[in-house]
FIDO-322620 format. One record per residue: x, y negated, z negated of N, C-alpha, C in turn. Coordinates in pm, 1 decimal, decimal comma. Layout:
((X; Y; Z); (X; Y; Z); (X; Y; Z));
...
//
This chain:
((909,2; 8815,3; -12421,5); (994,0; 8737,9; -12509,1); (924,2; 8606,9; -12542,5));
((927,2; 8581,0; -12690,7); (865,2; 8459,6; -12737,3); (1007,5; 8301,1; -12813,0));
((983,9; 8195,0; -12734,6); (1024,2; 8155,4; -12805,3); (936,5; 8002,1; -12854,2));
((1023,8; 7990,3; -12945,8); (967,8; 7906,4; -13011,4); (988,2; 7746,2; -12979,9));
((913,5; 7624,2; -13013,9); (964,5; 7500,6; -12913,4); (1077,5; 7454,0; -12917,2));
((1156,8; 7481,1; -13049,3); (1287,3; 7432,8; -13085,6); (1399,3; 7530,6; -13014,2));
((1364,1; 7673,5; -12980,9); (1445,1; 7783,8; -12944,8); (1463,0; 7724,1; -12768,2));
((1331,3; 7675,8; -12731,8); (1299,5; 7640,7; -12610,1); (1374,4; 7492,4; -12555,4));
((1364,3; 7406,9; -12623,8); (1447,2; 7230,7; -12607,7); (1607,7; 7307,2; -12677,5));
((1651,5; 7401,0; -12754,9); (1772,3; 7445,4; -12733,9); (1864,8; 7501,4; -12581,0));
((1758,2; 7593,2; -12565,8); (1764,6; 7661,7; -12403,0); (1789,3; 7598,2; -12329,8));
((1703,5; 7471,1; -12300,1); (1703,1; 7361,6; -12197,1); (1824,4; 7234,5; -12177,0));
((1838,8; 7235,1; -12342,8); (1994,2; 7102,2; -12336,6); (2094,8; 7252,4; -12299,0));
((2115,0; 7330,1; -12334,0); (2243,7; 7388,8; -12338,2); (2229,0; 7460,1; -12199,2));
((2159,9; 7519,8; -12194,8); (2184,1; 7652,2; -12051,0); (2117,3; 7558,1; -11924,7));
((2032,5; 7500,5; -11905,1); (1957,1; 7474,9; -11796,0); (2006,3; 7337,3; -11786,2));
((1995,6; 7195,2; -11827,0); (2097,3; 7088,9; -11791,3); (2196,5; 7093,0; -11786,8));
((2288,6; 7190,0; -11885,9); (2432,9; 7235,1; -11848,8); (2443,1; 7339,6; -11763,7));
((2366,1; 7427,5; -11690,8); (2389,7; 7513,0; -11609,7); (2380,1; 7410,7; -11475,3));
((2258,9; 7282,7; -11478,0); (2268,4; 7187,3; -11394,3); (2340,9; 7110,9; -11333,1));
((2435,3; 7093,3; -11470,8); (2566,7; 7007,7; -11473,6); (2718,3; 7046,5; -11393,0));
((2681,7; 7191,4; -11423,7); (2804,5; 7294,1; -11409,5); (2814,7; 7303,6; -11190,2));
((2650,7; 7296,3; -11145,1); (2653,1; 7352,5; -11025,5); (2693,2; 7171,7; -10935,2));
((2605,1; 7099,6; -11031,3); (2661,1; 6956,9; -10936,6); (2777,6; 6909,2; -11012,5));
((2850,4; 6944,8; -11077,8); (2993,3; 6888,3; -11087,6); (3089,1; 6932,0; -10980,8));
((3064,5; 7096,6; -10948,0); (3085,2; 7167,4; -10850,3); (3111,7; 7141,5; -10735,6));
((2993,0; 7079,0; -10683,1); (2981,2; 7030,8; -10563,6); (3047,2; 6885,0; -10490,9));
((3045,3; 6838,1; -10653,2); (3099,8; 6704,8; -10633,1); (3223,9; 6742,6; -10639,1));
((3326,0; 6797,2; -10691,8); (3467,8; 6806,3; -10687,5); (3530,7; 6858,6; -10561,7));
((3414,3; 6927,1; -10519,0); (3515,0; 6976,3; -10355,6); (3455,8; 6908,0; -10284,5));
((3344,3; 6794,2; -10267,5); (3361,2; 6657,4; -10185,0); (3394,8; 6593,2; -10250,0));
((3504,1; 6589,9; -10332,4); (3581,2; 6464,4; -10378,2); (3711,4; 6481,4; -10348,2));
((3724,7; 6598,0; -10336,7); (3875,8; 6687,3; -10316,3); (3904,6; 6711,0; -10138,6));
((3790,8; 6725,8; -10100,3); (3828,1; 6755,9; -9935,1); (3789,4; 6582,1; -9840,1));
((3783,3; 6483,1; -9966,3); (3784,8; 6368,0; -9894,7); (3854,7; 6332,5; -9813,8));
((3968,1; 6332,5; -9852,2); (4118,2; 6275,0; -9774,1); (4150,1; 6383,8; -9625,8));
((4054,5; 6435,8; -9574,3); (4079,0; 6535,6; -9479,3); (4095,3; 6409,3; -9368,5));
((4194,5; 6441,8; -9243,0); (4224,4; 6312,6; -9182,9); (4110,1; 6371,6; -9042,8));
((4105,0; 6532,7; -8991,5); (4003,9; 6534,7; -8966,6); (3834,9; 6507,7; -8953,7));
((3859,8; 6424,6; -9096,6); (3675,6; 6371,6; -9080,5); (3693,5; 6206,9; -8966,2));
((3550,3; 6216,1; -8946,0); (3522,5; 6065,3; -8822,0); (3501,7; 5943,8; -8963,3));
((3473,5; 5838,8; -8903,8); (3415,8; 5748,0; -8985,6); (3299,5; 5781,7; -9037,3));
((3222,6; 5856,5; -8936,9); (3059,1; 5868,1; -8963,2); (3080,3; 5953,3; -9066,3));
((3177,8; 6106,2; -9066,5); (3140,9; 6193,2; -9181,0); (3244,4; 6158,2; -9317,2));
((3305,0; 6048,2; -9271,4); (3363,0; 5970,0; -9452,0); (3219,3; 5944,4; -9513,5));
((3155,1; 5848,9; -9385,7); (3029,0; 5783,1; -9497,0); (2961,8; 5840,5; -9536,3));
((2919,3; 6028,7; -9425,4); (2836,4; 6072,5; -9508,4); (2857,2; 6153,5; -9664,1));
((2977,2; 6153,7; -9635,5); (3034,8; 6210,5; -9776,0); (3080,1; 6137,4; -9900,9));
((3106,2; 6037,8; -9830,5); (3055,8; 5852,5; -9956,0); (2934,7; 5850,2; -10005,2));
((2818,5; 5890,8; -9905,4); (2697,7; 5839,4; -9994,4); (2640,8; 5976,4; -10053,0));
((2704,2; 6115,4; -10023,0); (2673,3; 6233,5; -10112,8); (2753,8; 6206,5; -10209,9));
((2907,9; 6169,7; -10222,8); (2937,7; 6145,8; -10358,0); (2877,4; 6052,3; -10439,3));
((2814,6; 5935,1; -10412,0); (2777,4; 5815,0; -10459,1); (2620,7; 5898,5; -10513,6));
((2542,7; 5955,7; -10446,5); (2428,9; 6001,9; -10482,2); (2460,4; 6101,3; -10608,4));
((2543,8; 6199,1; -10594,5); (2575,7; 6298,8; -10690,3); (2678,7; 6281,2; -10802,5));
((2730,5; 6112,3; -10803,7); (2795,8; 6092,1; -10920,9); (2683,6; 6041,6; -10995,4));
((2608,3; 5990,2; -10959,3); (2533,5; 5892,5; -11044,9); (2415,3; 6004,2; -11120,8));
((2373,9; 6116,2; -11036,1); (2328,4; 6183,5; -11093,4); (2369,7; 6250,7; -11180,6));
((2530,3; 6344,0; -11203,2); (2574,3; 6368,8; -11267,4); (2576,7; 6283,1; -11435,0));
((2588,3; 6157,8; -11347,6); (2629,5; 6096,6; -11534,3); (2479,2; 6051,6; -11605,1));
((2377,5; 6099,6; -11434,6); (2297,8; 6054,1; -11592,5); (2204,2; 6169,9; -11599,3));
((2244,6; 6282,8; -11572,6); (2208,0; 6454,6; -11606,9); (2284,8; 6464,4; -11744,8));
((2414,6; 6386,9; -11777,6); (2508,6; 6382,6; -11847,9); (2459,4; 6364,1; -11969,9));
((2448,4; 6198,4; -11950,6); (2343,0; 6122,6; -12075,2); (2258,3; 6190,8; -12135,1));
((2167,2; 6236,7; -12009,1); (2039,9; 6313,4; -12064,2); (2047,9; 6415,2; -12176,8));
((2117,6; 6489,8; -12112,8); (2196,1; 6606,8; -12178,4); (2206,0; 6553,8; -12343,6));
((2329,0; 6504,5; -12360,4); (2372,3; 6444,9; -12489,6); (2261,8; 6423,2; -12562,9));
((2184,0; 6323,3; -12512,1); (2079,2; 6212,0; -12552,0); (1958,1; 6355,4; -12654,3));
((1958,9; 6440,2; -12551,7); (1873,1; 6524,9; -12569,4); (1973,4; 6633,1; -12713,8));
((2033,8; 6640,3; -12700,3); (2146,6; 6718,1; -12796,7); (2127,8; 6687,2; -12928,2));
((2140,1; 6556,3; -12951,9); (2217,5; 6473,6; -13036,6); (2038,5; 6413,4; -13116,3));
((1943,3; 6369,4; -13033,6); (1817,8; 6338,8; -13070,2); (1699,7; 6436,1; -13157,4));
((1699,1; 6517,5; -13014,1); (1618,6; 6611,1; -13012,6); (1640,0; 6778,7; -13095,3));
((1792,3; 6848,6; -13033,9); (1848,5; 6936,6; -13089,3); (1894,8; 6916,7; -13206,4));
((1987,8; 6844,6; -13274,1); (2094,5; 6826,9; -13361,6); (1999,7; 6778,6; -13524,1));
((1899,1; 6759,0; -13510,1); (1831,0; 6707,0; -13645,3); (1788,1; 6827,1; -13679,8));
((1725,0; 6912,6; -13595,0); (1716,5; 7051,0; -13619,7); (1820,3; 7145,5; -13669,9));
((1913,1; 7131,4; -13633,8); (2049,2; 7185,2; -13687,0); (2083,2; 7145,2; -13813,4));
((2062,7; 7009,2; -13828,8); (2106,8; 6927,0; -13969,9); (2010,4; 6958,5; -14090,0));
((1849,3; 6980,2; -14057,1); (1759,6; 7008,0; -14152,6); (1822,7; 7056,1; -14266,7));
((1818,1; 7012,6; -14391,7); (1839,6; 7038,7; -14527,7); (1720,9; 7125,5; -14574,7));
((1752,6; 7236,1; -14640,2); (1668,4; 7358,2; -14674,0); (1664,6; 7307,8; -14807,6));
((1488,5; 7342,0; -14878,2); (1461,3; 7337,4; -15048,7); (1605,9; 7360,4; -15077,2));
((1549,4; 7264,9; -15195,5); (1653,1; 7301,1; -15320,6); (1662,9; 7487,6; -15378,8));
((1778,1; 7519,2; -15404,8); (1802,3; 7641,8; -15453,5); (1749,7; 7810,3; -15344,6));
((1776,3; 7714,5; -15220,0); (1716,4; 7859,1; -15093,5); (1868,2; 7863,9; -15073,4));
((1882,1; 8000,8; -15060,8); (1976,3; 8086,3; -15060,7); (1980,8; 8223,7; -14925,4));
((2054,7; 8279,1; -14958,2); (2055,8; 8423,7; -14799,4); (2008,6; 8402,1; -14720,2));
((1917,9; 8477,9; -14670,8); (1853,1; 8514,5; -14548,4); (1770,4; 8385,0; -14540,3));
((1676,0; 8316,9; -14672,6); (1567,3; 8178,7; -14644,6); (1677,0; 8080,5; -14575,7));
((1801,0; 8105,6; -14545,5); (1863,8; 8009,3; -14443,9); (1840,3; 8018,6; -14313,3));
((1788,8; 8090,2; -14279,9); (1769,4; 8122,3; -14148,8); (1706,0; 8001,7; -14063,5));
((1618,3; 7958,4; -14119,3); (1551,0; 7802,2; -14026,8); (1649,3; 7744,6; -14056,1));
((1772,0; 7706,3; -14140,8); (1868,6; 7596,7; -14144,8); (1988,1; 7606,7; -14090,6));
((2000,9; 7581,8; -13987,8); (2143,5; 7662,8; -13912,3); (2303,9; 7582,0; -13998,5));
((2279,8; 7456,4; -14025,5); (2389,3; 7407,3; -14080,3); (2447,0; 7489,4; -14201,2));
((2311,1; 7507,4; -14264,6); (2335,9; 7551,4; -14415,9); (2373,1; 7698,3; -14422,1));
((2348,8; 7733,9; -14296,5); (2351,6; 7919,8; -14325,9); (2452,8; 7904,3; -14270,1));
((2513,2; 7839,0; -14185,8); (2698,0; 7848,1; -14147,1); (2787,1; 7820,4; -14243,5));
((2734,1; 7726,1; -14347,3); (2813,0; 7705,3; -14438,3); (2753,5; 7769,9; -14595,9));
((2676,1; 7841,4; -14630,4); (2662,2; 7942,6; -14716,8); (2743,5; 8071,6; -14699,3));
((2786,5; 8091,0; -14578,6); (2889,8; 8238,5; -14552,4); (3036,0; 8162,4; -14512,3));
((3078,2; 8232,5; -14654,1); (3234,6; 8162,2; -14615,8); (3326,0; 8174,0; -14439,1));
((3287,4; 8344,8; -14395,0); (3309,8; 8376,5; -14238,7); (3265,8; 8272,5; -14128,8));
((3114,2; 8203,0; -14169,5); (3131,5; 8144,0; -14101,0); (3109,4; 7933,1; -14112,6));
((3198,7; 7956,3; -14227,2); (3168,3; 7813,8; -14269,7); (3249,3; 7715,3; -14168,5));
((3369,0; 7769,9; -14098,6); (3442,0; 7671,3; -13972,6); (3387,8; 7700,9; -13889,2));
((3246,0; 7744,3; -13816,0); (3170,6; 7725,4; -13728,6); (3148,5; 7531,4; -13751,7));
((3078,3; 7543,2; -13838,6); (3036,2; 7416,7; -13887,3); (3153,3; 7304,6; -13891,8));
((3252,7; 7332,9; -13955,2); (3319,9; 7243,9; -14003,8); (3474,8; 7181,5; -13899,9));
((3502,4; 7303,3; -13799,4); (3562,5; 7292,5; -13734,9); (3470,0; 7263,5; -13602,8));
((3404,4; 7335,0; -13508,5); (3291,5; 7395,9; -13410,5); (3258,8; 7281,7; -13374,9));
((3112,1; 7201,7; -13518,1); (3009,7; 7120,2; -13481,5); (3061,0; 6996,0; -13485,2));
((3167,7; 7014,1; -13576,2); (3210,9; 6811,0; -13609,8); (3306,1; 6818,3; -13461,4));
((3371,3; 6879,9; -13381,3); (3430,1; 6897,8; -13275,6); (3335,6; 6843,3; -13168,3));
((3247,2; 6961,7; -13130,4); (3088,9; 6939,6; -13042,5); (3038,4; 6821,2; -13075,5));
((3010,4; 6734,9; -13154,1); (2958,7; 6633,2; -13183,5); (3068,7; 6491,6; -13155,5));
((3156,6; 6512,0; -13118,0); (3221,9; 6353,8; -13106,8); (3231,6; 6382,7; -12917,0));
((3285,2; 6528,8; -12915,9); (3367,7; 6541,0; -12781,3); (3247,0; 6557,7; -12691,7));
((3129,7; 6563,5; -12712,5); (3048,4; 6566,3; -12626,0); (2978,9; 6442,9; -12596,6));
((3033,1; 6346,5; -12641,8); (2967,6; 6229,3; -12591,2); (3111,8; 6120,4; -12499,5));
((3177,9; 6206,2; -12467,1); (3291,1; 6164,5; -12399,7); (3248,9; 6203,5; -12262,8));
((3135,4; 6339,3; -12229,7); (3152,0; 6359,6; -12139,6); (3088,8; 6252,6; -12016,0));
((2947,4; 6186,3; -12073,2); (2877,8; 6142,9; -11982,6); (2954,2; 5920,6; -11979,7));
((3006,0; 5946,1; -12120,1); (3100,1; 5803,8; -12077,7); (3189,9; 5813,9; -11961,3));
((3286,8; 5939,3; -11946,5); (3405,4; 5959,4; -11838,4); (3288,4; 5991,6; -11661,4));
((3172,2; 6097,2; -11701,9); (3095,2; 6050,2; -11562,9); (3048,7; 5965,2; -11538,4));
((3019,4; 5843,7; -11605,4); (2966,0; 5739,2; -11600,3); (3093,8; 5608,3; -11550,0));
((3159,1; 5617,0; -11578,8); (3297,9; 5555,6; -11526,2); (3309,2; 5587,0; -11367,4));
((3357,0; 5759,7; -11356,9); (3349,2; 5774,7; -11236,7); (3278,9; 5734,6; -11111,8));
((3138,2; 5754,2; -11192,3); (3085,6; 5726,4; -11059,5); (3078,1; 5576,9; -11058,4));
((3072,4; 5455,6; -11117,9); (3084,5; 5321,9; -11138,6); (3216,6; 5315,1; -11027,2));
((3342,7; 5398,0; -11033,0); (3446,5; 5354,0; -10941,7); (3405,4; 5410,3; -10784,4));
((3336,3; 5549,8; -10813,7); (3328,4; 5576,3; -10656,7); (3168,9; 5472,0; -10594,1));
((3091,5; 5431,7; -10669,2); (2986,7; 5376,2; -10611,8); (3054,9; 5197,9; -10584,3));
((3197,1; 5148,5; -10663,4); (3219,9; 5028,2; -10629,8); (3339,3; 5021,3; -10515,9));
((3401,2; 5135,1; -10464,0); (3523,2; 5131,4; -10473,5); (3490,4; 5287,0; -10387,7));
((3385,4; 5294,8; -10275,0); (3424,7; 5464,8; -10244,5); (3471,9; 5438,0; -10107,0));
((3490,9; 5323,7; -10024,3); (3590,5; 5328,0; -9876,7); (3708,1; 5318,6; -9950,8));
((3779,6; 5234,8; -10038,8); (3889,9; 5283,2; -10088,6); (3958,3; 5387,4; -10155,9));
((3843,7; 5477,6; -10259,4); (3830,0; 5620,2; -10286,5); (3891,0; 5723,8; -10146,5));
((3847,1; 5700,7; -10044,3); (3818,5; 5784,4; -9950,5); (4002,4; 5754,0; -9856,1));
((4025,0; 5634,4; -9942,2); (4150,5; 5605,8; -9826,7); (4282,8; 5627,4; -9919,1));
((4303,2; 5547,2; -10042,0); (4409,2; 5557,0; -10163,4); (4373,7; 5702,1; -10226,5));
((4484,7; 5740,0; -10199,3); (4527,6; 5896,9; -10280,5); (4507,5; 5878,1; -10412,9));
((4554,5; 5780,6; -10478,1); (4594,9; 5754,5; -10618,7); (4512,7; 5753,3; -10702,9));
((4385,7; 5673,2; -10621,1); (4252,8; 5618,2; -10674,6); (4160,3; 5756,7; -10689,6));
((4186,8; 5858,8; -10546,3); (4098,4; 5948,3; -10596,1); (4148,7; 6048,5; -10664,2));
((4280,3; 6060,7; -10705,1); (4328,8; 6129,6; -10786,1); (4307,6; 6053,9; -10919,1));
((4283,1; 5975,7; -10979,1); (4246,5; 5908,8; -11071,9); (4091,1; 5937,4; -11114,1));
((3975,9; 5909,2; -11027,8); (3841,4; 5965,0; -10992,0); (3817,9; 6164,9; -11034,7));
((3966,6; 6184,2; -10979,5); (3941,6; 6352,2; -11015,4); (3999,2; 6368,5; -11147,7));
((4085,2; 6265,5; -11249,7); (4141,3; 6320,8; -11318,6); (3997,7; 6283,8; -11435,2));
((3947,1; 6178,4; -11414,7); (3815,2; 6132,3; -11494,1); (3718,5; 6236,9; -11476,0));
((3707,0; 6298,3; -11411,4); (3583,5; 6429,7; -11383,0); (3686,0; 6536,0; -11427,7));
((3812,2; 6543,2; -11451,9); (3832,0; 6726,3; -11493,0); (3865,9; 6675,5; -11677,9));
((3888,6; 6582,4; -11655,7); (3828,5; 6583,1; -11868,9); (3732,7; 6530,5; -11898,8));
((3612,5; 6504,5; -11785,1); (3499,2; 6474,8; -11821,9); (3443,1; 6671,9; -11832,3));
((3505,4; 6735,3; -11745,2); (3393,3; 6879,7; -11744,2); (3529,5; 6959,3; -11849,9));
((3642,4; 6934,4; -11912,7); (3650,4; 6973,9; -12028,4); (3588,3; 6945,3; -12119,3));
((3545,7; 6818,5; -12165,8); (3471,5; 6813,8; -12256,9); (3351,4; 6860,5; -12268,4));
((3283,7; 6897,6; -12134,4); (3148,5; 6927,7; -12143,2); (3164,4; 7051,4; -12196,5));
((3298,0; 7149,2; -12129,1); (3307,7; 7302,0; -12116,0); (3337,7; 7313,8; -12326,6));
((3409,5; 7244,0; -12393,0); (3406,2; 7244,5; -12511,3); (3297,4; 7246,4; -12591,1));
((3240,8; 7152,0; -12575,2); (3053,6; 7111,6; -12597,1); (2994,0; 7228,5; -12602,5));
((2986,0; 7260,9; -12532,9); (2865,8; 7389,1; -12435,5); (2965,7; 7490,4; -12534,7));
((3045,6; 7567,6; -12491,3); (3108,0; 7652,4; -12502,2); (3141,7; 7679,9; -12737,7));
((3122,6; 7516,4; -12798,4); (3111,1; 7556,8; -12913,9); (2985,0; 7572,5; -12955,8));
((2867,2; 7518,5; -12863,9); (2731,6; 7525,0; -12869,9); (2676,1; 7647,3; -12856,5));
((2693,1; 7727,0; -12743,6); (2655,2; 7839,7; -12771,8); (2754,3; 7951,3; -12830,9));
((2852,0; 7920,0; -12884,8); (2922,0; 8003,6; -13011,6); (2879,6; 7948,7; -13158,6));
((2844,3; 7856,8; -13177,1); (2759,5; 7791,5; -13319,5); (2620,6; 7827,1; -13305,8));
((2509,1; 7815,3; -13213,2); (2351,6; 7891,4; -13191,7); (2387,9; 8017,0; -13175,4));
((2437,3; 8131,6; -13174,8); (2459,6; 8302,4; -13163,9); (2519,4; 8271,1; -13321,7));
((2598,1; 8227,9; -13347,9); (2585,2; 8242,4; -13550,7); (2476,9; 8180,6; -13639,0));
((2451,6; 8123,6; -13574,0); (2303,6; 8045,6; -13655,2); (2209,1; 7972,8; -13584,7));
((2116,1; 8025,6; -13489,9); (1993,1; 7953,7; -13412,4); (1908,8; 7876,8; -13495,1));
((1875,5; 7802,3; -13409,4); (1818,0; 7680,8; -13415,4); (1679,8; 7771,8; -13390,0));
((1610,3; 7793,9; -13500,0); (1438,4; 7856,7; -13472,4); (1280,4; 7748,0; -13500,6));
//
């Protein structure tokens, strides 16, 4: 299988930093969730303070990256404007234009990408928050219910938005790749 560099920096923002994203959000939610266990010592609060503190910060800025890389790198490729008067199939390098040359799939584009494009930059602002509260604020995280229920509610519409993102991303690249 051959791909090409643009097929390849597609692969990489969508499946492999978001497949990245997907396994340490993971990890972080059930040590964020099994914090309040009254069974842990002091020693294993802290060690689970400074794995959350290590793995929020990574998260939001796997997050950034992500986007940064989306929005920079991916998305101008997507936007490319094809010659004047190219039509059918010569859409094929233009993914915008060939979603919106077929009426079937012109709300890929119009519903899909203008969607993917605002809501995905919500995600790494809401991880970026989070971890700002658990890295200022994680002995009180670990003690106020409220706070880390607040902390979890910022990470489950931070990984909706990602799951939207991703999820119109690779339903918009399977109708029109980015080659």
């Amino acid at each position: 299988m051959e791909m090409t560099s643009r097929e390849l920096w597609t692969a990489l923002h969508g499946m492999f930093f978001g497949g990245l994203f997907l396994i340490l959000f993971s990890g972080l939610i059930i040590t964020l969730w099994g914090l309040d266990s009254e069974s842990f010592t002091q020693l294993g609060i802290r060690r689970r303070l400074r794995v959350l503190r290590v793995c929020s910060c990574a998260l939001a800025l796997l997050a950034w990256f992500t986007v940064i890389a989306g929005t920079y790198v991916v998305y101008p490729w997507y936007r490319a404007k094809p010659p004047q008067g190219t039509t059918g199939s010569a859409l094929m390098h233009y993914p915008r234009s060939l979603l919106l040359y077929r009426p079937q799939t012109a709300d890929w584009h119009e519903l899909g990408m203008e969607w993917k494009e605002h809501i995905a930059w919500l995600t790494p602002i809401l991880a970026t928050s989070a971890a700002v509260v658990l890295n200022a604020h994680g002995r009180r995280v670990s003690r106020d219910r409220q706070l880390r229920r607040t902390v979890l509610a910022f990470y489950s519409i931070c990984f909706f938005c990602a799951v939207v993102a991703g999820v119109f991303g690779a339903l918009i690249n399977k109708a029109a790749p980015i080659r």
